[in-house]
Every structure is written in C-alpha cells, then in structure tokens.
DOVEX-781986 format. One record per residue (C-alpha): residue number from 1; x, y, z. Coordinates in steps of 0.25 Angstrom, whole numbers, plus 5000, padded with zeros to 4 digits. Example, Ala and Ser with C-alpha at 12.3 -4.5 7.8 and 13.67 -1.06 7.14 Angstrom:
+-----+------+------+------+
! num !   px !   py !   pz !
+-----+------+------+------+
!   1 ! 5049 ! 4982 ! 5031 !
!   2 ! 5055 ! 4996 ! 5029 !
+-----+------+------+------+
//
This chain:
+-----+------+------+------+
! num !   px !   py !   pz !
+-----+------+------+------+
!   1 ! 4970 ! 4901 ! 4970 !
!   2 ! 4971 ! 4887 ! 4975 !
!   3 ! 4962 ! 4877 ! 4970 !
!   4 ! 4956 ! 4873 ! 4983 !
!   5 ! 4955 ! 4886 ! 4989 !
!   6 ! 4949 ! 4893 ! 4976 !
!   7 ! 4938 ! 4884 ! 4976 !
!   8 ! 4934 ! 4888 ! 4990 !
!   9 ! 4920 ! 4899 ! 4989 !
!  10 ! 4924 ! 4910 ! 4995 !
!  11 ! 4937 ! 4917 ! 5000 !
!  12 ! 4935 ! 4914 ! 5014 !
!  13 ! 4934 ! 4901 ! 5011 !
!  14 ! 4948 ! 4903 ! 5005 !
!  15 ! 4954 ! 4906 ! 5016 !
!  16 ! 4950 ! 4896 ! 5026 !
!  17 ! 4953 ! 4886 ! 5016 !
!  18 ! 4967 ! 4893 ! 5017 !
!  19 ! 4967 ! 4894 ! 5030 !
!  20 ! 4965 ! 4879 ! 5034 !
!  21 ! 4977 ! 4874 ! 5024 !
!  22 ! 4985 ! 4884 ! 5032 !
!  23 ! 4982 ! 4877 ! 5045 !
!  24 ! 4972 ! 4888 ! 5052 !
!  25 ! 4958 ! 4882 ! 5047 !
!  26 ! 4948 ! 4890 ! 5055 !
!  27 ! 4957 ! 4900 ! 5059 !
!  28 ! 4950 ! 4912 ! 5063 !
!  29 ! 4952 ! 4924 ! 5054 !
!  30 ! 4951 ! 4938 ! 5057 !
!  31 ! 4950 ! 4948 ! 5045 !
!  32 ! 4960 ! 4961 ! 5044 !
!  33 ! 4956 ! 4974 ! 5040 !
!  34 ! 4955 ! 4975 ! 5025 !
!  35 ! 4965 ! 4985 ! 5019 !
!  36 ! 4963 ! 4991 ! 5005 !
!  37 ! 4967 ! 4977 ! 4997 !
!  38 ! 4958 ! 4965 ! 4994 !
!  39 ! 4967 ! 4957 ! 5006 !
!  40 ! 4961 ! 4953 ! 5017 !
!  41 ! 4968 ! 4947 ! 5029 !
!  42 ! 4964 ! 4937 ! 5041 !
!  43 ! 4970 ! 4937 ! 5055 !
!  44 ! 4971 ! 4920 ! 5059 !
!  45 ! 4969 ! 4923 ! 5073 !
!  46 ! 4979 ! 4918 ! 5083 !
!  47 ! 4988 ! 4912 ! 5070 !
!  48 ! 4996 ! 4924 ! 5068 !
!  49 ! 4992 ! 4924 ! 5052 !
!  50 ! 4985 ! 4932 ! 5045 !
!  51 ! 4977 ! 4928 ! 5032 !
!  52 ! 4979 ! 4935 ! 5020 !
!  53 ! 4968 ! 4934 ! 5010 !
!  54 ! 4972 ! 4941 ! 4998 !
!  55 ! 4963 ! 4939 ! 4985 !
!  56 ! 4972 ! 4934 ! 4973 !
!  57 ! 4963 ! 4941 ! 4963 !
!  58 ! 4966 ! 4953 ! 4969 !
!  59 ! 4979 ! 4954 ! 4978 !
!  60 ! 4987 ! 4941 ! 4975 !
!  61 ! 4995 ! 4938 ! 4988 !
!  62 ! 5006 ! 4933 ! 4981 !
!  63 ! 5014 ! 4946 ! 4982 !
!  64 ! 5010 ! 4946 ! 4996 !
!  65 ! 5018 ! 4934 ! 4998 !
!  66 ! 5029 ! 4938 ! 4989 !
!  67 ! 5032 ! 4952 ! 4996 !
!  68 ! 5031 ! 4946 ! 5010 !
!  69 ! 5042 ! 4935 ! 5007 !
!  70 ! 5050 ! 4947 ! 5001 !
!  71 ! 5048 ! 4955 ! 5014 !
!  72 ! 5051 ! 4944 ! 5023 !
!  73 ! 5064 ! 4941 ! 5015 !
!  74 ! 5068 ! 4956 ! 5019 !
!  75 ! 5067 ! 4953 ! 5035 !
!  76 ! 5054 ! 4961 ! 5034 !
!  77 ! 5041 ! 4956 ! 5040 !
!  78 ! 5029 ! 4952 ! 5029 !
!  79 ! 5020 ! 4943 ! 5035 !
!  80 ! 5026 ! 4930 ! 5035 !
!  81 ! 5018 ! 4919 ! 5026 !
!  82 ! 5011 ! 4907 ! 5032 !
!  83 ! 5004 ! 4900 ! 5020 !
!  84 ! 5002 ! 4908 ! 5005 !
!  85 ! 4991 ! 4904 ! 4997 !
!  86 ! 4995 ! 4912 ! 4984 !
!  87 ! 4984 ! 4908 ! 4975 !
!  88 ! 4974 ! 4909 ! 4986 !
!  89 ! 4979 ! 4922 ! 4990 !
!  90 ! 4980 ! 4919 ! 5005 !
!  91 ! 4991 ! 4917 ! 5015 !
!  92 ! 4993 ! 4915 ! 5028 !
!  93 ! 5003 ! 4927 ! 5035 !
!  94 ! 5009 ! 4931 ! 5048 !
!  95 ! 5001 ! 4940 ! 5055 !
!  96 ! 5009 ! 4954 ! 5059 !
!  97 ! 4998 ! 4957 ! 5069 !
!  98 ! 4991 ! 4972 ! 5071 !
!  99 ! 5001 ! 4980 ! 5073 !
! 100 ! 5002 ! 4988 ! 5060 !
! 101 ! 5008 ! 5002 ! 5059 !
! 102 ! 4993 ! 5008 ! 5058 !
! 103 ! 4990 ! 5001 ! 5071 !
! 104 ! 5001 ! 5005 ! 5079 !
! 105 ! 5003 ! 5019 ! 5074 !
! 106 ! 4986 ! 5022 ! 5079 !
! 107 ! 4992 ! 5014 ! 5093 !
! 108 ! 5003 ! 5024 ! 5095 !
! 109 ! 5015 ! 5017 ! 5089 !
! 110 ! 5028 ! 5025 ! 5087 !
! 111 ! 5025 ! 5030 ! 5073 !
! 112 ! 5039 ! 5034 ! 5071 !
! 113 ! 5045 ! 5019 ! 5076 !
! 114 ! 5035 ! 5012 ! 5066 !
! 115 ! 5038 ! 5022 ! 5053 !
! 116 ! 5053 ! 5018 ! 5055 !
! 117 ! 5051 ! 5004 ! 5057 !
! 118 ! 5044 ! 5005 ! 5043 !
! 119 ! 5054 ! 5013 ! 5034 !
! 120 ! 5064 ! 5002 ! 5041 !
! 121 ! 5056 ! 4992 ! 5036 !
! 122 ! 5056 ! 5000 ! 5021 !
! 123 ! 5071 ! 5001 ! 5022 !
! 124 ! 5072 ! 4986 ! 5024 !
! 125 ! 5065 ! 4982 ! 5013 !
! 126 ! 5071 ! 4994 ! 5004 !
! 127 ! 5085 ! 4988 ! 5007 !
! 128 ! 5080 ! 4976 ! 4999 !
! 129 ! 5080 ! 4972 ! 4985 !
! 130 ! 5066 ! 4972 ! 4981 !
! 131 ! 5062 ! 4959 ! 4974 !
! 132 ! 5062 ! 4958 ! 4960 !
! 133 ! 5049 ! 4949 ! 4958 !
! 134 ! 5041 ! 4960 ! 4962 !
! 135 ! 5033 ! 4970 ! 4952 !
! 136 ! 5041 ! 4984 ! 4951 !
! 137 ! 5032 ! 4998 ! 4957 !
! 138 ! 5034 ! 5002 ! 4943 !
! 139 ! 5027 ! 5015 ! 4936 !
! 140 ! 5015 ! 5007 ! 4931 !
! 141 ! 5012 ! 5004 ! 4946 !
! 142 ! 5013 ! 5017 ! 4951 !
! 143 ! 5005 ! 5023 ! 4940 !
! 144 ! 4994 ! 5012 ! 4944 !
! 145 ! 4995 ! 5017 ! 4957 !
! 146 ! 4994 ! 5032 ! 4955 !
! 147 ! 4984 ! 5029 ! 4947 !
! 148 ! 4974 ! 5027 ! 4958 !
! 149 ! 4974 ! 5042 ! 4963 !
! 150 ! 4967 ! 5046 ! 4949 !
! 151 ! 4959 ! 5035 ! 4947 !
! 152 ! 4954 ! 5034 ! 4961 !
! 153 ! 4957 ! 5048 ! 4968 !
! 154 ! 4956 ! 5058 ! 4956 !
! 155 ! 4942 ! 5054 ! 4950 !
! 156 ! 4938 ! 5059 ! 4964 !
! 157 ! 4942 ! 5073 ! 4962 !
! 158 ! 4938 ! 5074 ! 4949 !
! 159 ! 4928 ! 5063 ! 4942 !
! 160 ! 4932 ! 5051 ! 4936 !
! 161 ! 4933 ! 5052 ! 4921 !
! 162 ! 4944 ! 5066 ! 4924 !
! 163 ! 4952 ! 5057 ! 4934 !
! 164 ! 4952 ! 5048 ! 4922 !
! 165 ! 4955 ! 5056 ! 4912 !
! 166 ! 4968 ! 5062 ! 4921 !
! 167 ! 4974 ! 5048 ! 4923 !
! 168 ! 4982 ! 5047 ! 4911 !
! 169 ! 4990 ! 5062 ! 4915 !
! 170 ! 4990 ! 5058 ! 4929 !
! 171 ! 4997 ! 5044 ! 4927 !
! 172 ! 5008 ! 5053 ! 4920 !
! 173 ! 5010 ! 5062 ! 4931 !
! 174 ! 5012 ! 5051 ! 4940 !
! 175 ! 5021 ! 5043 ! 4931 !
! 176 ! 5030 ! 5054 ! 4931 !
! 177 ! 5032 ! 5055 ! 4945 !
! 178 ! 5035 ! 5041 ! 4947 !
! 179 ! 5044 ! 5037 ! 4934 !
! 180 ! 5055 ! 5036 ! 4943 !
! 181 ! 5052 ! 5030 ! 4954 !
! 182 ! 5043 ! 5019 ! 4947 !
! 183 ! 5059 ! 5014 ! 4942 !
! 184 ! 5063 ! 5011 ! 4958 !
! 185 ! 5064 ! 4995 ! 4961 !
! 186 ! 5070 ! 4998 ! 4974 !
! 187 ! 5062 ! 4992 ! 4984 !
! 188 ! 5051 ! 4983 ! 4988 !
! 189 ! 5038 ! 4993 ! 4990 !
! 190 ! 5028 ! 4986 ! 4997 !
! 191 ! 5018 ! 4999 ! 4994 !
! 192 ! 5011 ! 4998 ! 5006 !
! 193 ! 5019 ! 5003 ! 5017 !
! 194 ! 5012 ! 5009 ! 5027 !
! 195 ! 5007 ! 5007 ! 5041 !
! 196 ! 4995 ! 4999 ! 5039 !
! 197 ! 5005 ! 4987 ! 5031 !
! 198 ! 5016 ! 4988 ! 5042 !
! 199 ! 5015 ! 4981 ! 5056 !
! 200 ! 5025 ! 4982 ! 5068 !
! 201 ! 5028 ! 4968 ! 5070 !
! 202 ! 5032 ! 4962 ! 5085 !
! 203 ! 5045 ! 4956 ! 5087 !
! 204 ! 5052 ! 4960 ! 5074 !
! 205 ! 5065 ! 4967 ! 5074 !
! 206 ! 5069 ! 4977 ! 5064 !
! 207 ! 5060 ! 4981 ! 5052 !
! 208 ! 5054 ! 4967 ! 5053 !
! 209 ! 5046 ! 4974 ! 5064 !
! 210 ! 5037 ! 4980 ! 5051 !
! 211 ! 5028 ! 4971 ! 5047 !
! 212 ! 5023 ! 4972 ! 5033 !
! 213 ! 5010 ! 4972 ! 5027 !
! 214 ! 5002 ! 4972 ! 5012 !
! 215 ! 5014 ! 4973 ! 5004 !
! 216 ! 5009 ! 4963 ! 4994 !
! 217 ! 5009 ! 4975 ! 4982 !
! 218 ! 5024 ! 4977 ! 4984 !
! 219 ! 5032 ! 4980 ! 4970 !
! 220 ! 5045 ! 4985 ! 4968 !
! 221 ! 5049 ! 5000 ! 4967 !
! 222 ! 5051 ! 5012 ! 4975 !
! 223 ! 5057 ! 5013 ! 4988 !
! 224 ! 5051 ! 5024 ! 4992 !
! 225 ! 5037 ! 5019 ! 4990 !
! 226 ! 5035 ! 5012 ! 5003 !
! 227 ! 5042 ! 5023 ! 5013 !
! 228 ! 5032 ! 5033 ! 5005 !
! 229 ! 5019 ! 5025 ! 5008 !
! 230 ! 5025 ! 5023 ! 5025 !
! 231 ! 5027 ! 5035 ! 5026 !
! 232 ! 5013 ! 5042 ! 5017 !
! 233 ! 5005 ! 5034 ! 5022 !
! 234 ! 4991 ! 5036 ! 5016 !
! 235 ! 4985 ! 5030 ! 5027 !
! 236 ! 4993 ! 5039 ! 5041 !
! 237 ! 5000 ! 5052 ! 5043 !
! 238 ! 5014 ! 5054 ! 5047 !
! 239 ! 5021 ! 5063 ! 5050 !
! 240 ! 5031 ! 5072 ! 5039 !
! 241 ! 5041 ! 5071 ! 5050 !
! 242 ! 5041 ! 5056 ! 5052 !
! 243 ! 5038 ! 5055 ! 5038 !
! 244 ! 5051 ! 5062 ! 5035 !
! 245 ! 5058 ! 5054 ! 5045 !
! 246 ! 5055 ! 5040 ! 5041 !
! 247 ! 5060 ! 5045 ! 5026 !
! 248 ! 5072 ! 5049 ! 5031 !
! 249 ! 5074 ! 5036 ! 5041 !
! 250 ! 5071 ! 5028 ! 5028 !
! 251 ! 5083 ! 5034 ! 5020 !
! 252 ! 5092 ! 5034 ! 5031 !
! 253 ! 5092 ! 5019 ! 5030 !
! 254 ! 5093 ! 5018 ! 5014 !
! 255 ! 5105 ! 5027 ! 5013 !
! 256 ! 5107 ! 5022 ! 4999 !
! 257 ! 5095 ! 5027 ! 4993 !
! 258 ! 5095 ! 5041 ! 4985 !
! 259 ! 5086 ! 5047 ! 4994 !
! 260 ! 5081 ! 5059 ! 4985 !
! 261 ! 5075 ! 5049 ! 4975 !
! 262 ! 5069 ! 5040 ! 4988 !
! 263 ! 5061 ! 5054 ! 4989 !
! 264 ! 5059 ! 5057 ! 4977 !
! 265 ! 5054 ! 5042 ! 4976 !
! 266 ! 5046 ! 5042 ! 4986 !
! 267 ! 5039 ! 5058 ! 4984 !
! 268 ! 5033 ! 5053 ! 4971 !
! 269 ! 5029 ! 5039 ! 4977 !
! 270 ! 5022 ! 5046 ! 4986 !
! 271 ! 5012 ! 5052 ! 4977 !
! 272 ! 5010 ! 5041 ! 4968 !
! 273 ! 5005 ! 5032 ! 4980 !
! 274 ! 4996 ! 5043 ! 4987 !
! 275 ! 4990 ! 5045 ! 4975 !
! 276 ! 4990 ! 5030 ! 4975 !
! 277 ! 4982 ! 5030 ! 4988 !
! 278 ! 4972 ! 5040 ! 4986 !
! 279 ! 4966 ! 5032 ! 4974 !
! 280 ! 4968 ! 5019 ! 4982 !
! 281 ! 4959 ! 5024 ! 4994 !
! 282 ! 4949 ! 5031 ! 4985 !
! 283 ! 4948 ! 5017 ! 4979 !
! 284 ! 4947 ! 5009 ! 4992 !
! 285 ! 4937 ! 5019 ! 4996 !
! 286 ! 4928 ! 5021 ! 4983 !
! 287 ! 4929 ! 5009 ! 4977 !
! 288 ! 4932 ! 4996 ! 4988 !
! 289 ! 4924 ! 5004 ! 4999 !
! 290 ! 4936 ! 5006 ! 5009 !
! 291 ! 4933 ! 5021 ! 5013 !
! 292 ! 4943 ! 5020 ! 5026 !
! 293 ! 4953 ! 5023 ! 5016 !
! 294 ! 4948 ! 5037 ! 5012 !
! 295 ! 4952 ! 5041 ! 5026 !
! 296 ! 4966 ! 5041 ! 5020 !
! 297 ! 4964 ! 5051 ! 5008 !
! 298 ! 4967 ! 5063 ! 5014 !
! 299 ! 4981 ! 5059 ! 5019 !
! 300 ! 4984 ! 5053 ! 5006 !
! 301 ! 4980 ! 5064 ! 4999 !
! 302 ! 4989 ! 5074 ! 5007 !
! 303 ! 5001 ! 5065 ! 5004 !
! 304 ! 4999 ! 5065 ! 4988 !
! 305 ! 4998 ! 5079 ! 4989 !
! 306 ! 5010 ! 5081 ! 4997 !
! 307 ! 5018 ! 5068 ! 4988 !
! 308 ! 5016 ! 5078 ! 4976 !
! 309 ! 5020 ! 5092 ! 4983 !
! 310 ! 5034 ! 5092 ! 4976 !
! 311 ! 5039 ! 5096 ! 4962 !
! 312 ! 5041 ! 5083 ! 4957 !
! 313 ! 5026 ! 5079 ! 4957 !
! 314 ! 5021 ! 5093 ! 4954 !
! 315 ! 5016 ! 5089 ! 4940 !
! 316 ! 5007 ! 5079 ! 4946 !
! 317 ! 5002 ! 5088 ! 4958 !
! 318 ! 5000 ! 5100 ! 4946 !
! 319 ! 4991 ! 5089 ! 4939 !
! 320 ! 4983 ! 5084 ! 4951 !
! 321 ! 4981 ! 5100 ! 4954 !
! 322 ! 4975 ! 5101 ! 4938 !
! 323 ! 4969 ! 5090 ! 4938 !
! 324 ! 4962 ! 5087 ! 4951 !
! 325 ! 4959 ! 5098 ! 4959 !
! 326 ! 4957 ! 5096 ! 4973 !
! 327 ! 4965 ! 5083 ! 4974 !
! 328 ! 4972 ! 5089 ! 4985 !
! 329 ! 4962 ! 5091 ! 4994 !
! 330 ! 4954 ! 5078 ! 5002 !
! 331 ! 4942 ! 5071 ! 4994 !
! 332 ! 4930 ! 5078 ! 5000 !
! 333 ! 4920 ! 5071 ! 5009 !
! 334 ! 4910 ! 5069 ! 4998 !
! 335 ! 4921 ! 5061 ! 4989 !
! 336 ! 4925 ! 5054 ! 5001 !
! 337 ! 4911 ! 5050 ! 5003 !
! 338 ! 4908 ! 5046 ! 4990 !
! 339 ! 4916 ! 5035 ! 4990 !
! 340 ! 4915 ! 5030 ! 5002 !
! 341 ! 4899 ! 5029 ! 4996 !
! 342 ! 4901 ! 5027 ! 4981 !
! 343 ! 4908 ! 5015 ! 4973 !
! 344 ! 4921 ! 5024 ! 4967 !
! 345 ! 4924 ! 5017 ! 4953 !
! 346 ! 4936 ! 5020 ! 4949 !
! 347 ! 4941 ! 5028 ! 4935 !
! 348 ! 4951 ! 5017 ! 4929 !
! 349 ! 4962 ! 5009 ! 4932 !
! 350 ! 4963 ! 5007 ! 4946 !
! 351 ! 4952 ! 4997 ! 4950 !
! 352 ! 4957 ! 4984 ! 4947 !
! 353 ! 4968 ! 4976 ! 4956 !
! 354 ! 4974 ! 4982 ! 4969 !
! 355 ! 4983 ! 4992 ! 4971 !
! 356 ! 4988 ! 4993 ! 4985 !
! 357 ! 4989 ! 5002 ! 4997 !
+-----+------+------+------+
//
C-alpha cells in the first residue's frame, strides 16, 4: 500500500485520504449493497463515480483494472477508470447507474430483448482473442471449485468426517468430466455472467448498451462457460424455451464453432459450477452470515440435478446416489435454520482466499 495512505488508522480514513488527492475531498459517499465478496463500493453523489474499496489482502484490484482495459479495448463497456490506486486497492470508476438486469427484469423489461443483448455481448467478446497474460480456467481451477459442493454442501447431508473421507473419489469423478474442456483457451470467461453483473446502459449503441460488472476473476478457458452461467442462473428462472432460444441465437452468430462440442462443453460446465454454487452459498450462509443466499438453493439444486441427467455424467450421479442419499431433495427447514443460527466451519480446503460467484 502507499506509504502515506498505509499510515492512515483506519480504512475509512483510507479512502477520504483518496478521495481528496482525486479532487472530491468531502464528497458525500453512499454505500452499495454488499454482494458475496469483501468489495465494497461507494456512490459520489452528483460525480457520476463510484468508489471501489477493494481490500488488497484479500481481492487485489489489480485484475480489476487489467480485465476493464481488456474489455474496453474490445468496444465493450467496463467501467471507465478515473484514478487507480493499485496498492491501496481503491479507484475511482464511472458509475453505470441502477439499471441492472435484476432491476429491470422485477420492473417489467422485456426479458427476451435483454437475454439477447447479452449473448450479443458474449459473442463479441468470444470473437476476440483472449489475452494471453491472464491465468488459464485450467483443471486445477475447476477442481478447486467443484470442490466446494463437498466441502460445504455434502457435510450437510451426511457429517463432516464422511464428506471428508469422499473427497478424494469425488475430486476423481469430477476430473474426469472436465479433462477436456479444462484444455479450451478459447475465450475470455469472465465467470460471473449473470443478471446482477450486467446493466442496460443509455445512449450506447450496439452491444456496448451491456454494461459489465465484477469481472475481476476473469481467466482464460471455455467459451461455453459464461453463456452457461446467463442462461442457469442460480439466482432466477427462465424459461426452457427461451433458454433454448438464446442457445441457438448464440451459435447462429459463431457459425465457425463445432456446435456438438460447444454442448458438450457447456453440459459438463454446468454441473461443475452448480455444484460450485451450492457450496459457495452454504458458505456465505454458515460461515459469513449471509443467509439471503439460501433463498437460492432449491433452484440450484434442481439445475445440478438436471446438468447431470445425461449418459455422460452418470458415473457421477450413480456415485452421489451411493453416496449421499437424499442430495436430490431441498435441505430441510431444520438444516436450513441451523446455519442460519450456528457458525458452520468448514471440512478442509475451501476456507482460505475467495472464490467467486
């Protein structure tokens, strides 16, 4: 951090301090909802910039910056950057406003007009060659991920020390559904496409209309991955028809691509990140006391449940089916309430660092 802000006592300290080299000492500063990361951001109000406070012990906003100037090189719109304090872990950002996709889908917004303006934007950025410098969505990553469902999820089901004893056999399941598509370096995946990270933007033409949010964890890999998460979203229904259409739309566009593998691609995709998701918000529930997230489980849950209904993952449904019986039906109100009452710790592995949704 830099020497005169590190010396400052407290955080909020920090960020005035930024604040007044930036020109907007005393600005006032509204606080955003908190979402499942350690980020926090500030309205300025009347400035049209937001302040992004993103702790560098925890979330360095460095690949914030980096992915944003990646985007923006593309004709897509990141948040443009006003000032960039790497050290510090602040910036300065243009403010896209409140209309996000969540937002305007509850007013009544053409559901159909706003899907397609996002798989336009995916298309866009698919087109491009994803750049090199960043880390690849490689085997070990999606292990680490998958991970989470029986660290987190499983020991609900069925104790601790028996999840823990599983992991090893259930790490191999999932490594063999994914030991193809963890070799794909087609695309930027920015891993959090969904309808709480995009925005409809005023005044921009084109796909720069989407405005793009919390795709700091971005890596290089699949391009499947990002249309799958739009499109089974843990956090609203759609339906299969649309679903269905805005697959098709997408590969209409990208004519070039082997459209069995995209599938394929995407099918197995699909279950490594619900299982993903159900041990993320069992841990944003049980362990960082964000029980709003539990909402969410059922859906989720019917969304693994259907990812693995096809031959080529049987062997892993077979082994949830052996292994943990009942994982097909909803937590029960008394789990549910536990952690919402009681510290969850964790069986191994995933407590340390963040991992994204």
């Amino acid at each position: 951090m830099t020497e005169a802000l590190a010396s400052l006592p407290t955080r909020e300290d920090q960020r005035a301090a930024f604040l007044a080299r930036a020109g907007f000492a005393g600005a006032r500063q509204v606080a955003l909802p908190a979402d499942a990361s350690t980020r926090r951001y500030f309205r300025l109000d009347g400035a049209g910039l937001l302040l992004m406070d993103s702790p560098p012990h925890s979330e360095p906003i460095g690949p914030f910056v980096q992915v944003a100037r990646q985007l923006q090189q593309l004709g897509l719109s990141a948040p443009a950057l006003q000032q960039v304090d790497e050290e510090a872990g602040l910036a300065l950002i243009e403010d896209f406003g409140h209309d996000t996709y969540t937002r305007l889908l509850a007013a009544g917004h053409p559901e159909r007009e706003l899907y397609r303006l996002a798989v336009d934007t995916l298309v866009a950025l698919h087109g491009a060659t994803p750049g090199a410098e960043l880390a690849a969505y490689d085997a070990r990553q999606l292990s680490d991920e998958c991970a989470l469902f029986i660290d987190w999820y499983a020991p609900l089901l069925i104790g601790k020390e028996p999840a823990l004893a599983l992991r090893e056999s259930y790490l191999a399941l999932f490594g063999n559904v994914f030991v193809d598509v963890a070799q794909r370096r087609e695309a930027l995946v920015l891993r959090d496409f969904h309808v709480d990270n995009l925005m409809l933007l005023e005044g921009r033409e084109g796909v720069a209309a989407c405005g793009l949010l919390d795709f700091q964890d971005a890596l290089v890999g699949a391009a499947a991955y990002d249309l799958m998460s739009l499109l089974e979203d843990a956090r609203r229904d759609i339906s299969e028809g649309l679903r269905v259409a805005l697959l098709s739309h997408y590969l209409v566009q990208r004519p070039e691509l082997d459209a069995p593998r995209f599938l394929e691609d995407y099918r197995r995709l699909s279950a490594q990140r619900h299982a993903k998701v159900l041990g993320i918000f069992v841990r944003l529930a049980g362990r960082d006391g964000k029980h709003g997230y539990l909402a969410h489980l059922p859906r989720t849950l019917g969304l693994f449940v259907r990812a693995l209904n096809t031959e080529a993952l049987a062997p892993l449904r077979e082994w949830l089916d052996r292994h943990l019986p009942g994982w097909r039906e909803p937590l029960p109100a008394e789990t549910l309430a536990m952690l919402r009452d009681t510290p969850y710790r964790l069986v191994q592995g995933s407590a340390h660092g963040h991992v994204q949704y």
